[in-house]
C-alpha angles and dihedrals in degrees: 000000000000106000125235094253094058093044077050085057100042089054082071110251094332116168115252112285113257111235105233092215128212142149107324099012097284126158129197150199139158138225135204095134140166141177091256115121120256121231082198116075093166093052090046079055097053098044094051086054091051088048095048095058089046091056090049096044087051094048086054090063094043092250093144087166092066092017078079110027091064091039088061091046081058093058088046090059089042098058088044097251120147117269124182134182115276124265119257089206083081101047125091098230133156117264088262097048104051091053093057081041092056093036098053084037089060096045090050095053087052096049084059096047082057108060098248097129080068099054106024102022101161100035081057093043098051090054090054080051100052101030091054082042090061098033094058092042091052093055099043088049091209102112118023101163090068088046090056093042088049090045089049098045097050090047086057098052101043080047092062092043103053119101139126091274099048088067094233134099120239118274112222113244128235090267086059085245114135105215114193119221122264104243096244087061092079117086119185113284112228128186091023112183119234117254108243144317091056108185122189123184122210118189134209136218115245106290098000138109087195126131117232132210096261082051086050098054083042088050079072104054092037092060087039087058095040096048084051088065093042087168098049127094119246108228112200117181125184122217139172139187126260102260103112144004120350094211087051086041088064106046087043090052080047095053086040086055090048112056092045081053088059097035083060087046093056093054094050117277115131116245083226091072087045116098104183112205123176107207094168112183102329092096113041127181088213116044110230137174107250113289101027118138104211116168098212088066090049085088150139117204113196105199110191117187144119124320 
């Protein structure tokens, strides 16, 4: 196994992990991470640090398996890429707890839509920790007093940051009391993300299915929104004007549809969310006579919403 200080080493030049203590000496982190850019770069701090110590804290009970994979998530929120809690649908929980999994999942996933990472990065941080912490514990069964101590203390947090302005709805804690915010505990939210249905428009030159620079920047916005909704489907539909043939019109609204479907791809959205349609011109944003080459109907609409 390869030790802490030469995964330290390999994070190039990366400080010391800090050790998030609790009961026990546990440490925790989270993962649910992709290769999207993050707008967040405190929160990012405070996650690889989180990460750090979970790998350390696995190395140090000979679980090589997590020992990397949190290492690697590390390196994800290093290197500012998005990383979100892990998924309990994955996970192989008790009926119990799969409904507080779900529940404080949920509430985590609304607190980034809603902007919180930008105003209260560690408090936030430190919930993801402990809620992956207790998620993994729970499901390997091996140590089930740090999986009550992480359940109880992210509880606790989410607990102090709900509120009507945060954007999120109080957790319950592991008493089954619900404790509202103090109004002081909720700092302004920033970069919230839309409810869904979320809808983007991306537009073409004359005769192209390639992506400009302004589709490029939007490419952005549109994955982080995307990766905010990580359950709902990603609905790209290709259109064209009316200036030409109808049968063209619609392979070149295919091809439009995609190469935004691959550009989402390459930042991170699975193809499996991705439903391509070519609509080509038989929907136009702008009604026009046959033959017409209006830019407002050289378009790609990205729908993103529920499955």
């Amino acid at each position: 196994m390869i030790t802490t200080r030469i995964r330290t080493l390999l994070m190039s030049g990366v400080a010391t992990a800090c050790v998030l203590a609790v009961a026990g000496g546990a440490s925790a982190a989270s993962y649910g991470g992709a290769p999207i850019k993050s707008p967040y770069a405190s929160y990012d701090a405070a996650l690889q640090l989180r990460y750090e110590a979970l790998s350390n804290m696995e190395a140090s009970e000979d679980d090589s398996t997590d020992e990397w994979a949190y290492w690697n998530k590390a390196v994800d929120a290093r290197d500012g890429y998005l990383v979100l809690p892990d998924d309990p649908a994955g996970r192989d929980l008790e009926p119990e707890d799969m409904a507080f999994a779900q529940q404080v999942y949920t509430h985590l996933l609304n607190a980034y839509r809603a902007g919180v990472p930008g105003s209260a990065a560690t408090e936030l941080a430190d919930a993801q920790v402990n809620f992956d912490c207790w998620i993994n514990d729970m499901e390997e069964g091996t140590n089930l007093r740090r999986a009550e101590v992480c359940k109880a203390r992210v509880a606790e947090t989410l607990a102090r940051m709900s509120g009507p302005d945060t954007g999120v709805a109080p957790v319950a804690s592991s008493g089954e009391r619900r404790v509202a915010a103090a109004s002081d505990a909720a700092a302004p939210v920033a970069r919230a993300v839309p409810a869904l249905p979320v809808s983007h428009r991306l537009l073409f030159d004359f005769d192209s299915a390639e992506l400009d620079t302004d589709a490029q920047i939007k490419l952005d916005e549109i994955v982080r929104h995307a990766a905010a909704y990580p359950r709902a489907d990603v609905r790209v539909t290709g259109h064209t004007d009316r200036a030409g043939d109808a049968t063209y019109n619609r392979m070149l609204a295919e091809k439009r549809a995609a190469n935004v479907a691959e550009a989402l791809r390459l930042r991170g959205i699975n193809l499996a969310r991705i439903d391509e349609i070519p609509a080509g011109e038989s929907d136009p944003a702008i009604a026009t006579p046959d033959g017409v080459a209006e830019p407002q109907n050289r378009r790609v609409e990205i729908m993103i919403d529920d499955r």
